[in-house]
KOLKE-298331 format. One record per residue (C-alpha): residue in three letters; x, y, z. Coordinates in steps of 0.1 Angstrom, whole numbers, plus 5000, padded with zeros to 4 digits. Layout:
ALAXYZ;...
// end
This chain:
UNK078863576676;UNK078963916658;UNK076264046673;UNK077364016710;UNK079964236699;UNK077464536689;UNK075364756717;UNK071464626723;UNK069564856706;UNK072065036679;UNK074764886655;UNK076365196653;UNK076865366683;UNK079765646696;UNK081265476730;UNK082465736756;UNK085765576773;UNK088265646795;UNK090465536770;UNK088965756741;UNK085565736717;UNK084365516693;UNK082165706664;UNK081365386637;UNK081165026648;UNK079664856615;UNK079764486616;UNK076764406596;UNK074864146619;UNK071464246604;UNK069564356579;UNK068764676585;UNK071964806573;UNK070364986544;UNK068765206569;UNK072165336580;UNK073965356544;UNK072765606517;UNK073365506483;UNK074265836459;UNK072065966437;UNK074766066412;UNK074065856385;UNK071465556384;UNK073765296367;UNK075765196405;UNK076764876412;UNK074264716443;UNK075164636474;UNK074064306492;UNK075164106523;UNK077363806523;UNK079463546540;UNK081163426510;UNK081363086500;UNK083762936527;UNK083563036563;UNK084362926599;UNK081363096612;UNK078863246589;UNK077663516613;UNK080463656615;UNK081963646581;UNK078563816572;UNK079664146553;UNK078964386526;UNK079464256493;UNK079564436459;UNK077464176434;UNK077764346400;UNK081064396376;UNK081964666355;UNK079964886381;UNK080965216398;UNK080065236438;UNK078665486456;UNK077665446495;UNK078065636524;UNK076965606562;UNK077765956587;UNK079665886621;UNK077765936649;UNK079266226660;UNK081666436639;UNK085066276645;UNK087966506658;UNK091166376658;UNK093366756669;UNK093866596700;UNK093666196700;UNK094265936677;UNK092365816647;UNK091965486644;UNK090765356609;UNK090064996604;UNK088164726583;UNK088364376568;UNK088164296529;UNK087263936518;UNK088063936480;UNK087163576470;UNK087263666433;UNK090463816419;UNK090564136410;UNK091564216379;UNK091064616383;UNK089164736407;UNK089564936446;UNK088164836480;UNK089165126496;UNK087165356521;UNK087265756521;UNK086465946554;UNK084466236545;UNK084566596561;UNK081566716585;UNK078866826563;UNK079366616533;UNK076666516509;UNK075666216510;UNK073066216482;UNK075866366456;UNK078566176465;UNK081066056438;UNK084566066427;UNK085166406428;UNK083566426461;UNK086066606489;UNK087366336509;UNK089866396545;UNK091666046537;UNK091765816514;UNK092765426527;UNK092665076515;UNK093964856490;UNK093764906451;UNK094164656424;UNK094764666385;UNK096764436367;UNK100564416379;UNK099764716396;UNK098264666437;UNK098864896464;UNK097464996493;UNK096365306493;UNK096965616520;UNK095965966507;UNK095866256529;UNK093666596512;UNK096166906526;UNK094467226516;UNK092367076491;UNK094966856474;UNK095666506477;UNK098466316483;UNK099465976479;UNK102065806499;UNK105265796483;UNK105965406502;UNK104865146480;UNK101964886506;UNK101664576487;UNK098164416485;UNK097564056504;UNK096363886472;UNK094663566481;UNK090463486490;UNK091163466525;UNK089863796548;UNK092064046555;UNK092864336582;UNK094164736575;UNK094364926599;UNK095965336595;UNK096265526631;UNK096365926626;UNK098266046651;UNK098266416665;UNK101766506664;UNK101366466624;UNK102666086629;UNK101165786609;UNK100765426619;UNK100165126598;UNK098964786603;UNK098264506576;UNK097364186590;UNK098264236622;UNK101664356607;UNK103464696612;UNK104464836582;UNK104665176598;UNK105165296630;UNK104665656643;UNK106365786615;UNK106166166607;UNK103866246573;UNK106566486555;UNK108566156550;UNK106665956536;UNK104566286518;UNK105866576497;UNK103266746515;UNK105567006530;UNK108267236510;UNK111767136521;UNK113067206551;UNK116267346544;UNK117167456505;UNK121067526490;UNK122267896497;UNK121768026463;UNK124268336478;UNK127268086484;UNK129368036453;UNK131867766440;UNK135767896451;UNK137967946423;UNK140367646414;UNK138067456431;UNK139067126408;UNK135466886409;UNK137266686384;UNK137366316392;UNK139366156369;UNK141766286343;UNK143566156310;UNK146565936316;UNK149466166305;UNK151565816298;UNK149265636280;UNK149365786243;UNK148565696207;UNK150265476188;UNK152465606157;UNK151165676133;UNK147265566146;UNK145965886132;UNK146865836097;UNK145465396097;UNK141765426087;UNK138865246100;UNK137665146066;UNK138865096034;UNK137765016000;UNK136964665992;UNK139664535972;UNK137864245959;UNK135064515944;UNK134364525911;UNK133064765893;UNK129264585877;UNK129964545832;UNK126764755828;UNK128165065847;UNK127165375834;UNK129465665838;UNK127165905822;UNK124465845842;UNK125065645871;UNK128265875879;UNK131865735887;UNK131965385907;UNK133465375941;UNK134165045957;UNK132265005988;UNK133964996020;UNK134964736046;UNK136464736081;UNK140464756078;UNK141764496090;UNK145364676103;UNK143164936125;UNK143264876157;UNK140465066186;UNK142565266207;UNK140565446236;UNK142365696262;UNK142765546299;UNK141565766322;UNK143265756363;UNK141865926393;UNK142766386396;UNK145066426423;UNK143766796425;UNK140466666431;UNK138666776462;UNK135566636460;UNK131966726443;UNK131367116456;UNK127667176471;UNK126367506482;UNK125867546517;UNK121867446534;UNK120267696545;UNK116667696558;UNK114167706537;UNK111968096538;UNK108967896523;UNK108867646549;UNK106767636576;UNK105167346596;UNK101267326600;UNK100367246634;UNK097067106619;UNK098366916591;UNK096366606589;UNK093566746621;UNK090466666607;UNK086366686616;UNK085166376598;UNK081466366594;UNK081065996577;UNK082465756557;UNK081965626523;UNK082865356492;UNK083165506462;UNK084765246438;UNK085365126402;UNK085264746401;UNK086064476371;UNK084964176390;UNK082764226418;UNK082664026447;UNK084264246480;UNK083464206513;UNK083764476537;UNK083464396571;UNK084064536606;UNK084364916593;UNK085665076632;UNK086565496635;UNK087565496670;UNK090165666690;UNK089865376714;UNK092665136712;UNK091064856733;UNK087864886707;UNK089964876679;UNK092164636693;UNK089264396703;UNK088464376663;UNK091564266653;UNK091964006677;UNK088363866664;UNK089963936629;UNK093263716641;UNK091263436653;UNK089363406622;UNK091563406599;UNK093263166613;UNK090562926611;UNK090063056575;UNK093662946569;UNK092662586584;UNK089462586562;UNK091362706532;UNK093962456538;UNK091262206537;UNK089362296504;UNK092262306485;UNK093562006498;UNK090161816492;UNK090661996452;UNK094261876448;UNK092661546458;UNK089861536435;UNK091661686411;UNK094061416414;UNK091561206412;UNK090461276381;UNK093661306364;UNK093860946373;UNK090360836362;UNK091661026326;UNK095060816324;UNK092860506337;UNK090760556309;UNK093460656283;UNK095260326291;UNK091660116290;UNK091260306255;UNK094860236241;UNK094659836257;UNK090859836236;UNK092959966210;UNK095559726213;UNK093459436215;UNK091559566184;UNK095159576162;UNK096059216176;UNK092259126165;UNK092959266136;UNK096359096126;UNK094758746130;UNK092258796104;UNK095058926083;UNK096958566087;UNK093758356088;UNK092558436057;UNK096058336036;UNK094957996054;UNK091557976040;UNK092658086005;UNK095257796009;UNK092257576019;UNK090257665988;UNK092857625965;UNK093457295982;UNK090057195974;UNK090057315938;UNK093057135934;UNK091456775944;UNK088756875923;UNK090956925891;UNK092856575904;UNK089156435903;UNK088156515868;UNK091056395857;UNK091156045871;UNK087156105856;UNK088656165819;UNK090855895825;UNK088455655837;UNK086355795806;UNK088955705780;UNK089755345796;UNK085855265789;UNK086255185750;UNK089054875758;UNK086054775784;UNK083654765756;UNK085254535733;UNK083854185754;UNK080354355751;UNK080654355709;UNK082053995712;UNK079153885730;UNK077054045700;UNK078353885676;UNK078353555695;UNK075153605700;UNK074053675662;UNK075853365650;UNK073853155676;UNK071053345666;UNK071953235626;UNK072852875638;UNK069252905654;UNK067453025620;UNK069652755602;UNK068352455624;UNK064752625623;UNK065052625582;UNK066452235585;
// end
């Protein structure tokens, strides 16, 4: 898709039009990019460069951009225009996209354009730049940046341009206008219209200044208000003081006199003083706050060529925390209908980023959901496991009373048993008696025997 939107044979190429001329048109499409964009030399610890899509896209081609891979890194990369941009005459239209899929926590993604003749080899922050544009981020602090270099000083913006802070791509746009008139668009957004640089710049001196001849007339009375002559002090308010020694005080037993001096009870609020304060009502004399006449200022004067520059290239040169930028669709035109074409592109994609985004966070609320109620499915399984254990637990506790009852049951029929045993036992003797009868029957037949035996 990207790629049908660049010439056959260059990626960069200046477009003679009716309408006006296009001097960068950098979308990216193919690798060879590295042949067009000079990395400084300034110091060898720069962040890289690499190309990217992201990790969510409606069409990867054409979210394909330059990404910044490494944190805590400074940038340093520049690519010339190709032809030396001159905008005394026609617009300058500055544009280009910035994915930022990780937030920044301090970091810029803003582009300089760089005066004819620049070095491309020693570029760095201290480099000379023609303007400054593009959003900035550190902490609380985000802004969009827009700094114009006037005689070799810059100067910021005094509007505040809040930075778009979500992962989604998005569009700035700043039109430099001849008449020293500035244009802004953020997301297909006006946030300023054709409006006149010493406004929103203390470039310029003022225009007019006070007469520093013309004097205040005498009895000129600038006094607003006055004290109300009725409203006075009550008798005798002078002589009540605020504070008075505490009558309750005592002066400590081991007070020395000698050497600690002589006691003084401390203080307290009275309580008979009352705050009186003076009301004040407006001067009828009063005429108003006096100001010196305006006159025109002798140091003004209005450069023709304020903001007319001959830009040579264009460059990143950046601090960044987290890495992670994409910079896409970088156009220098004075074309509208180029420019124009872009952000149309830019408009149609992002909303099918929205779409996507939409989706994918959806799809997270949803697993994320998901799992939240896998975690309380789990808690409850544990605390019903845990439950069940407890109830598990409180029938051993009320079985085993029944088996010590059991046991002592059984002990107890085995005491009832030896008793009846020892009962039994002493009943035997009275059982015996028949058996010694029986022996002593049976020695007298035994005698009557020996006796008939003798006879």
């Amino acid at each position: 898709m990207k790629a049908t939107l660049l010439l056959a044979s260059l990626a960069i190429a200046a477009v003679a039009s009716a309408a006006g001329q296009t001097y960068l048109e950098e979308t990216f499409s193919d690798s060879n990019w590295e042949e067009r964009w000079t990395t400084s030399s300034f110091r060898k610890d720069l962040g890289k460069f690499a190309l990217s899509s992201g990790t969510f896209y409606p069409d990867k081609e054409y979210a394909q951009g330059l990404q910044t891979t490494e944190d805590h890194r400074f940038y340093s990369i520049s690519t010339p225009l190709s032809t030396v941009a001159d905008n005394a005459k026609e617009d300058l239209i500055v544009q280009y996209t910035v994915k930022q899929e990780v937030a920044q926590e301090c970091g810029g993604s803003y582009l300089k354009l760089l005066p004819e003749g620049y070095d491309a080899a020693a570029f760095n922050g201290d480099s000379e730049y023609a303007i400054m544009f593009g959003p900035d981020m550190c902490g609380s602090e985000n802004r969009i940046h827009v700094i114009f270099n006037y005689k070799g000083q810059n100067y910021l913006t005094k509007q505040h341009f809040p930075v778009p802070k979500d992962t989604r791509t998005h569009f700035y746009r700043l039109t430099v206008h001849p008449d020293q008139k500035y244009s802004l668009v953020v997301d297909g957004e006006v946030k300023a219209d054709h409006i006149p640089l010493e406004e929103h710049w203390s470039i310029y001196p003022a225009r007019v200044i006070a007469d520093p001849n013309d004097k205040k007339p005498e009895g000129w009375v600038d006094l607003k208000e006055i004290e109300d002559p009725t409203h006075v002090k009550p008798e005798g308010y002078d002589d009540i003081p605020r504070y008075i020694p505490d009558p309750e005080a005592k002066q400590p037993e081991d007070w020395d006199v000698e050497s600690d001096g002589d006691w003084e009870a401390p203080e307290i609020t009275n309580p008979d003083f009352e705050e009186w304060t003076q009301k004040f009502i407006p001067n009828p004399e009063y005429k108003g706050e006096w100001k010196a006449k305006e006159i025109p200022n002798p140091e003004f004067k209005e450069d023709p060529e304020l903001a007319h520059y001959k830009i040579g290239g264009v460059g990143f040169d950046l601090w960044q925390v987290k890495s992670g930028s994409i910079f896409d669709d970088i156009i220098i035109t004075s074309d509208a209908e180029v420019a124009d074409k872009y952000l149309n592109q830019w408009q149609t994609n992002f909303e099918k980023e929205k779409e996507l985004k939409a989706e994918m966070d959806a799809k997270e609320a949803a697993a994320k959901k998901d799992e939240e109620t896998q975690t309380e499915t789990e808690s409850e399984s544990d605390k019903k496991h845990e439950a069940e254990a407890d109830e598990l637990d409180e029938e051993d506790e009320k079985v085993e009373p029944e088996a010590d009852g059991d046991v002592e049951g059984e002990q107890e029929k085995i005491v009832e048993a030896d008793v009846e045993v020892e009962e039994e036992e002493e009943e035997e003797p009275a059982a015996e008696e028949p058996e010694e009868e029986v022996k002593k029957e049976t020695k007298k037949e035994s005698k009557e025997e020996t006796k008939h035996d003798e006879l």
